[in-house]
C-alpha positions as CSV (number, residue, x, y, z in Angstrom):
1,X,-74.9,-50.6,-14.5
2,X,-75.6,-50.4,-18.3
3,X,-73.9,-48.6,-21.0
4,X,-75.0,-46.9,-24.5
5,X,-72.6,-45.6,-27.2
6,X,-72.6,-41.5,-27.6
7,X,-72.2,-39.9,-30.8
8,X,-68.6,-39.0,-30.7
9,X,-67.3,-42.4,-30.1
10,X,-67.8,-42.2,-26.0
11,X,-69.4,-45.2,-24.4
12,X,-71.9,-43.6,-21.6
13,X,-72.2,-45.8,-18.4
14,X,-75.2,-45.4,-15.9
15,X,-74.1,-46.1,-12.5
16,X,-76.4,-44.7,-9.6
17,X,-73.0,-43.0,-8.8
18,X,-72.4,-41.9,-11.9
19,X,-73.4,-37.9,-11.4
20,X,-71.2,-37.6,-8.5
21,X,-68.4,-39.0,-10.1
22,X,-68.9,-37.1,-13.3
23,X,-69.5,-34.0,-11.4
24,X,-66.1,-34.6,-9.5
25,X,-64.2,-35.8,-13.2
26,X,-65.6,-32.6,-15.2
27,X,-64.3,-29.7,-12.4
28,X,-61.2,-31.4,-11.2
29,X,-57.8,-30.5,-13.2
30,X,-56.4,-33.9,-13.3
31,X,-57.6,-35.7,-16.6
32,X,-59.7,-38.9,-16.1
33,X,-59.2,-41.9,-18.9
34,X,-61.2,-45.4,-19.0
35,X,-59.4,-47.1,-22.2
36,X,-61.6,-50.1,-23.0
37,X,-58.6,-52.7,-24.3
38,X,-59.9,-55.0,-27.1
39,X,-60.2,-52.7,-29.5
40,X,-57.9,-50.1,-28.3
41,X,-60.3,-47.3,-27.6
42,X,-61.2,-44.0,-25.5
43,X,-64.3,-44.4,-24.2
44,X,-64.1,-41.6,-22.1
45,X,-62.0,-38.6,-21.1
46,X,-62.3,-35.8,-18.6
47,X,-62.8,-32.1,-20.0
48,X,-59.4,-31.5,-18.7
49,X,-57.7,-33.4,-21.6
50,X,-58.6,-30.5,-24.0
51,X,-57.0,-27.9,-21.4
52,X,-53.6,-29.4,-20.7
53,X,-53.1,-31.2,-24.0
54,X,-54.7,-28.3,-26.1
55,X,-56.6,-30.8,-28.1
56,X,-60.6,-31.3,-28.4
57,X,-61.4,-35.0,-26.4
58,X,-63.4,-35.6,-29.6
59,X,-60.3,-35.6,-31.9
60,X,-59.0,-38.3,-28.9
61,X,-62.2,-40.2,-29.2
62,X,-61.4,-40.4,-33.1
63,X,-58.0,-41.2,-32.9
64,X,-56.7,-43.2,-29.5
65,X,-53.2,-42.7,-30.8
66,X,-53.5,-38.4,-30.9
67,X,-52.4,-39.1,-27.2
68,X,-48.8,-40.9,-27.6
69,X,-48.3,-38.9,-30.2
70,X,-48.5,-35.8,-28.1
71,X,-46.0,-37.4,-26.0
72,X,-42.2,-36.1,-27.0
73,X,-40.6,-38.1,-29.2
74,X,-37.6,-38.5,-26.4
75,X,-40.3,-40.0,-24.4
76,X,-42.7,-41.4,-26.7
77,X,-40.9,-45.0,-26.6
78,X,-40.5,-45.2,-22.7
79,X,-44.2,-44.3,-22.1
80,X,-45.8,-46.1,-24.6
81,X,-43.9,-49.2,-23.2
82,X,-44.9,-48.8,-19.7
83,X,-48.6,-48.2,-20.6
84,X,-48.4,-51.5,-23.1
85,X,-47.3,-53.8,-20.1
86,X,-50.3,-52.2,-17.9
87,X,-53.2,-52.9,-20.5
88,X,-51.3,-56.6,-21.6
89,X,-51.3,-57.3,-17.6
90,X,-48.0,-57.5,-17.1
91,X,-47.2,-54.9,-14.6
92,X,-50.0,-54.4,-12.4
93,X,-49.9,-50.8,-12.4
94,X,-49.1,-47.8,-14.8
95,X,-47.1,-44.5,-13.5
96,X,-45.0,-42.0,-15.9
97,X,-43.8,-38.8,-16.0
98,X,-43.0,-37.2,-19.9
99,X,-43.0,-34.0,-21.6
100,X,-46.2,-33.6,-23.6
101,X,-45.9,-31.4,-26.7
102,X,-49.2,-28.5,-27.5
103,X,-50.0,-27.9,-30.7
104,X,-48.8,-24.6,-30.2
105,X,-45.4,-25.4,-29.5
106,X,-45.4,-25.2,-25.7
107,X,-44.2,-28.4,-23.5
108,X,-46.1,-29.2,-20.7
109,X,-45.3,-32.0,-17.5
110,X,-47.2,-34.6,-17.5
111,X,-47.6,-37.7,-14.5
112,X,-50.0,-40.4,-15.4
113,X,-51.2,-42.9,-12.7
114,X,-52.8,-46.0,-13.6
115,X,-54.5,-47.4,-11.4
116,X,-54.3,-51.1,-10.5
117,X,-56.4,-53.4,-11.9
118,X,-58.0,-56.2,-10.6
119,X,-58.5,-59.4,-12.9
120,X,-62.2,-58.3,-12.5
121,X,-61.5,-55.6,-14.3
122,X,-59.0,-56.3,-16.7
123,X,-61.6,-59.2,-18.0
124,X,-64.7,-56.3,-17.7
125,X,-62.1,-55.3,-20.9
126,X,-61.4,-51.6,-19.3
127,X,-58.7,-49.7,-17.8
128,X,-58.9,-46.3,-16.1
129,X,-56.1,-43.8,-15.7
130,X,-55.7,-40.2,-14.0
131,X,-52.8,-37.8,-15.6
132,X,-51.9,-34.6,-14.2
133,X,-50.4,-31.4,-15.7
134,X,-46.9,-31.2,-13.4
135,X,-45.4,-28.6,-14.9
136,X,-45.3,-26.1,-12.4
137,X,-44.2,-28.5,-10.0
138,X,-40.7,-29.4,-12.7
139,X,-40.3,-25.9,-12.8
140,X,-40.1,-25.1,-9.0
141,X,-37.2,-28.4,-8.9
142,X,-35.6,-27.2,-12.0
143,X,-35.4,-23.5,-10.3
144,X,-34.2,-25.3,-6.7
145,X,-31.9,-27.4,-8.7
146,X,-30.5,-24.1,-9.8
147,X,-30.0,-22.3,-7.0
148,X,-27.9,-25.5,-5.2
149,X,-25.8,-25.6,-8.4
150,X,-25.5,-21.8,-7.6
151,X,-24.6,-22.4,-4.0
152,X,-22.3,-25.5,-4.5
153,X,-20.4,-22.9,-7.1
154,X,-20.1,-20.3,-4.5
155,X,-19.2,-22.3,-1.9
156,X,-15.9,-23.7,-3.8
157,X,-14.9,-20.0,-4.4
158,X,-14.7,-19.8,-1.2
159,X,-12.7,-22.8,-0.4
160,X,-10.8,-22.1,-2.8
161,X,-9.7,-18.4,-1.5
162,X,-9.5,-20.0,1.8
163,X,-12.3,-19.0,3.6
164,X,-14.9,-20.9,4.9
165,X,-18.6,-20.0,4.3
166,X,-19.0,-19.5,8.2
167,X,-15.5,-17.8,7.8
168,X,-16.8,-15.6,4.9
169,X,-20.2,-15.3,7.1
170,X,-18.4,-13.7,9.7
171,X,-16.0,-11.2,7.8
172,X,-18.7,-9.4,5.9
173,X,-20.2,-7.9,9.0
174,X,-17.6,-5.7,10.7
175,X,-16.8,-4.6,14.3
176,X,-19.9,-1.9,13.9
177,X,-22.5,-4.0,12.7
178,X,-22.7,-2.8,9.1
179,X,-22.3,-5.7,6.4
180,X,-20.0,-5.3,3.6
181,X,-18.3,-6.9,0.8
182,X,-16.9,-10.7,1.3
183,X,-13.8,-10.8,0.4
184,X,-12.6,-13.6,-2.7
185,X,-16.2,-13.4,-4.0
């Protein structure tokens, strides 16, 4: 394996596997991240960073920090902890979910999943992570989380009018078959 620095600041890595993997990093959705850790740098990024975080990789690859402070500032301190005691060694892996502010204003989920490294690695001076755009995923729970608020709410009415729900079930359909009003609702 041998390396040579890019022009924007990316360190390119020749590995007979290389073109598969890159292949498989540049079409995939999930954002691919090798951090080298002394200096604190990107040395590379997946196309997919630009797409969720709506920020060029080069700006990333100019300034490290553009990433944490994309992250919202509710989560900024949490994160950036967690991902400290991954690169210093002192948890052996690195997983977070946080809210990742776009320039233009929208909020987007984000899961990042470091992966664990080996003290090979961690002395090679790199560290590789893979974050994912969840935000149709929160979404979906925070509609689900909804609708058993919604049910919990209904379902005290009706304990509270002194029907049960299979109680209530049972009255809205009458003797003919047609369904009609619950009562207490």
């Amino acid at each position: 394996m041998s390396e040579r620095a890019t022009g924007n600041g990316a360190v390119a890595v020749r590995h007979p596997n290389l073109p598969m993997l890159q292949q498989f990093a540049e079409t995939t959705n999930q954002v691919f991240w090798c951090l080298q850790i002394d200096p604190k740098q990107v040395v590379y990024v997946s196309p997919a960073f630009q797409t969720i975080w709506g920020i060029s990789t080069e700006r990333l690859y100019q300034n490290p920090r553009t990433w944490v402070l994309s992250i919202h500032p509710e989560d900024r301190s949490r994160v950036t902890a967690a991902s400290e005691d991954w690169v210093q060694g002192v948890t052996a892996t690195y997983s977070a979910e946080y809210r990742l502010l776009q320039p233009n204003g929208s909020i987007r989920w984000i899961r990042d999943q470091g992966l664990e490294a080996s003290e090979d690695l961690r002395s090679s001076g790199y560290m590789c992570a893979i974050s994912e755009d969840i935000t149709p995923l929160k979404n979906t729970q925070t509609i689900l989380d909804q609708a058993l608020s919604e049910t919990k709410r209904l379902k005290k009415r009706l304990q509270r009018a002194g029907l049960s729900s299979e109680a209530s079930a049972a009255q809205t359909v009458s003797h003919d078959g047609i369904i009609g009003d619950s009562p207490g609702i």
